[in-house]
C-alpha positions, 0 to 999 in steps of 0.5 A, spaced: 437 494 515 442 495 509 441 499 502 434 502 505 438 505 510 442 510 506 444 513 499 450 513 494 451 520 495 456 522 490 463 519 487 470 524 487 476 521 484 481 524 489 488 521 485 488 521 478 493 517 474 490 517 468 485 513 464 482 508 468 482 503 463 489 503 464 491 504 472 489 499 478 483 503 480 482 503 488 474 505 491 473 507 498 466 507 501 463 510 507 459 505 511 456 508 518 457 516 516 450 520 516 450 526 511 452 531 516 459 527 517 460 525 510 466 530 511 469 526 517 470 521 511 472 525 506 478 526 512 478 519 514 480 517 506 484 522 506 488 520 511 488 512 509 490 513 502 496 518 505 498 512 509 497 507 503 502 511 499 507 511 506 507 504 505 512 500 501 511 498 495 505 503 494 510 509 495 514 506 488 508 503 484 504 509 486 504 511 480 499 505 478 494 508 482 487 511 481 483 512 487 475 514 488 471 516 494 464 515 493 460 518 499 455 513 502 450 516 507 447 512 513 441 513 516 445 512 524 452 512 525 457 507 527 457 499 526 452 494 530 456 491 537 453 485 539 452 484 546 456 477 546 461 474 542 464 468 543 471 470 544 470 476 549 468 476 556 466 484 556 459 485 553 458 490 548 454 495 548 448 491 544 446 498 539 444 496 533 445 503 528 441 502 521 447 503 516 446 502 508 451 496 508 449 493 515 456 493 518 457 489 525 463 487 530 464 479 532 463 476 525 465 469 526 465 469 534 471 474 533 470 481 537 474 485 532 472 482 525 468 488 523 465 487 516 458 488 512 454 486 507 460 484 502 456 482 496 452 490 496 459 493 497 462 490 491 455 492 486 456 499 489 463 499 488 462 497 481 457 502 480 460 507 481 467 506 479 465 500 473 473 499 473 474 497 480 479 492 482 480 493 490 474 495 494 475 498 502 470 501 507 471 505 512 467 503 518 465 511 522 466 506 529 472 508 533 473 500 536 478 496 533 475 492 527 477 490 520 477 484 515 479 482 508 474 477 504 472 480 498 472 488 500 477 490 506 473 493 512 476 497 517 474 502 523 476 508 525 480 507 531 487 511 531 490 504 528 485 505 523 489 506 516 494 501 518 488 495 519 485 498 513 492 496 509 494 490 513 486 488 510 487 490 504 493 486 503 487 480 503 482 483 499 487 485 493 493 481 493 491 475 497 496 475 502 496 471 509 495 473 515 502 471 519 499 471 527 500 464 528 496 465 534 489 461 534 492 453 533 497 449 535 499 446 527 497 447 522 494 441 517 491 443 511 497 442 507 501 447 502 497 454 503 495 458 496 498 464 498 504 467 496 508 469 503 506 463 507 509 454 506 509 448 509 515 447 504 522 447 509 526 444 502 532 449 501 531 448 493 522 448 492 521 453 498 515 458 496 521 464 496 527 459 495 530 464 491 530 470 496 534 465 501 541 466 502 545 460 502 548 460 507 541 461 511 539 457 516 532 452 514 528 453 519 530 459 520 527 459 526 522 454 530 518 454 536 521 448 539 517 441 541 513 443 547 510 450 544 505 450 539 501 450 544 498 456 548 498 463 546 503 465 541 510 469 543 515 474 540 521 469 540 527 474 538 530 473 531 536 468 531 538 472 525 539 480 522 531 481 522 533 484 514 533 476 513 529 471 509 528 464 510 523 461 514 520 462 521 515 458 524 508 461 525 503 463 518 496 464 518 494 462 525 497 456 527 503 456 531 507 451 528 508 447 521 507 453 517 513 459 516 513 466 514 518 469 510 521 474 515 520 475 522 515 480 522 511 483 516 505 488 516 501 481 515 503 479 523 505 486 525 500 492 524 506 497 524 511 493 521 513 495 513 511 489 508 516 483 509 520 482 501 515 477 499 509 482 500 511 486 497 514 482 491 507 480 491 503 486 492 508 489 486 507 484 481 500 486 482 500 494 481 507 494 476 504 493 470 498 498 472 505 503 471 504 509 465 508 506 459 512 510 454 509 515 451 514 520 447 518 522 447 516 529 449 521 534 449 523 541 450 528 545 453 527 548 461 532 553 461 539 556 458 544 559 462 551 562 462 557 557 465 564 560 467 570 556 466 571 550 471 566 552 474 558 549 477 551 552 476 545 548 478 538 549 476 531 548 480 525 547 475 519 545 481 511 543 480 513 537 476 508 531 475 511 526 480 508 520 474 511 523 469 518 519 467 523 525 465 531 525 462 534 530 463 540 533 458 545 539 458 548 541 451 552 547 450 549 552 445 556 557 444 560 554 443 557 548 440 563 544 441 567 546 447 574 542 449 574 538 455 566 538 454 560 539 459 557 534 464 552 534 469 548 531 475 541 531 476 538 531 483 530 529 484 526 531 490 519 528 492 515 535 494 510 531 495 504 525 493 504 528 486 509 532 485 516 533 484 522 537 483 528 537 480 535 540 480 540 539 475 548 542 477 551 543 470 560 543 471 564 546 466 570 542 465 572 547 459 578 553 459 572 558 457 565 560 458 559 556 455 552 558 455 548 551 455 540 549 455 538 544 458 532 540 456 528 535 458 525 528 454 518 525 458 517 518 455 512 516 460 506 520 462 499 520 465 
């Protein structure tokens, strides 16, 4: 089973945020979708990348982003459910489905580890879309699943948009996972992603910089006697705002620290902790739209009464456009006391927003003024 069993259909560019060269282009593949349900995907991705601009820090870099949809149909639906898997007494239901990039739950002895041919993934993300910087699949399989390695896979379960971003943490910006479930210690020495360490010295910790002084170091320890048996959700000792060090990092119990007490890397439903999101920005930021202007022109011209308020609504603007706003008196040029404003901005929605500008005139007499706009960032 594999590429036999299916076809690239078509690639659709559903979020544009200019030249390709220039943004942090995100593929989603279809993986389990036959040609008739390819519309089921069209709303599954849809739904995935409303979710991913939810989700801070997507939401302030989102700008950074170009996404790509690209339709890949397969002969059956779904993904393959070994009867077996060493880590799960329930059987599964044995189907094997012929789908393009061969997907199957139990990877690795892990029931829920969902994943396929990662290598066909990657050549058929960078096919399509030659600018690929992260690849995620969605499996048209409504069991729990998921995993990061080089592309990030999830199913369709109703948890699915959260495994998908938690799995994209992975895959695109190397996070750890911060269970801290499957091991009693950890031993393998100083890990090499960025929100989890060994390090518990004030000075050299991995984010010592985001520690307040007067945060406890451990933060928070399991205590002698629990690393081992299953893992539990110990109460926080401090604000859950806190960063510091709580034991419990990728899968081990103990001897490895997190740097807040939950994050979406241990929790599914939980925001980014500070250092993934520091990490995951440091990835996209420089992706953002750089000055490009000035482009300017004047969005509306007005009449303003003496010690009086108006404020102006101008909508549908591009949400990546960087816009300055000013409002300059137009008769007379040079009033007494002058004209000040304050500008207000509302996200409408992923694409667009709008603006209200409130002009004040502080003058003993009535003035026309015009307001006018700069753009010096765009797409």
């Amino acid at each position: 089973m594999g590429a036999a069993d299916g076809a690239v259909v078509s690639t659709t560019k559903i979020v544009d945020h200019g030249p390709d060269a220039s943004r942090w282009c995100l593929v989603i593949l279809s993986e389990g979708y036959q040609a008739a349900e390819l519309t089921k995907f069209h709303a599954d991705a849809e739904a995935f990348v409303s979710k991913l601009f939810a989700t801070p820090p997507f939401t302030e870099n989102w700008c950074a982003l170009n996404v790509f949809r690209v339709d890949v149909s397969s002969t059956d639906s779904g993904a393959d459910e070994p009867v077996a898997c060493a880590d799960d007494p329930s059987p599964g239901s044995g189907k094997t489905p012929a789908t393009f990039f061969d997907a199957t739950y139990c990877v690795a002895g892990t029931r829920r580890l969902l994943a396929g041919d990662e290598a066909l993934a990657l050549a058929t993300a960078s096919a399509a879309v030659p600018e690929v910087d992260a690849t995620v699949i969605i499996v048209n399989n409504p069991i729990y699943g998921g995993a990061g390695g080089s592309v990030a896979w999830f199913s369709t379960h109703p948890q699915a948009s959260d495994i998908g971003v938690h799995e994209l943490g992975h895959s695109a910006f190397r996070l750890e996972d911060e269970y801290g479930d499957a091991m009693d210690t950890w031993t393998t020495g100083e890990p090499v992603e960025p929100n989890v360490t060994t390090i518990t010295a004030r000075a050299t910790t991995k984010w010592h910089e985001l520690i307040a002084a007067t945060t406890p170091l451990p933060t928070l320890v399991r205590g002698a006697g629990n690393c081992g048996g299953p893992d539990s959700e110990q109460p926080s000792p401090v604000p859950e705002s806190t960063v510091g060090l709580f034991e419990g990092g990728a899968r081990a119990r103990c001897g490895i620290y997190r740097s807040m007490h939950t994050c979406k890397m241990r929790i599914l439903t939980d925001p980014f902790c500070v250092v993934c999101k520091r990490a995951i920005t440091a990835v996209l930021a420089p992706h953002l739209p750089q000055f490009s202007g000035p482009y300017v022109g004047t969005q509306f011209t007005g009449p303003v009464k003496a010690r009086q308020t108006v404020t102006w609504f101008t909508y549908d603007w591009p949400a990546c456009w960087h816009a300055l706003w000013t409002v300059v008196p137009s008769t007379p040029v040079t009033p007494v006391g002058g004209v000040r404003w304050e500008t207000r901005v509302q996200r409408t929605s992923r694409e667009r927003i709008q603006y209200w500008v409130a002009v004040t005139n502080d003058t003993d007499q009535d003035v026309t003024v015009d307001g006018r706009y700069a753009v010096v960032a765009s797409v």
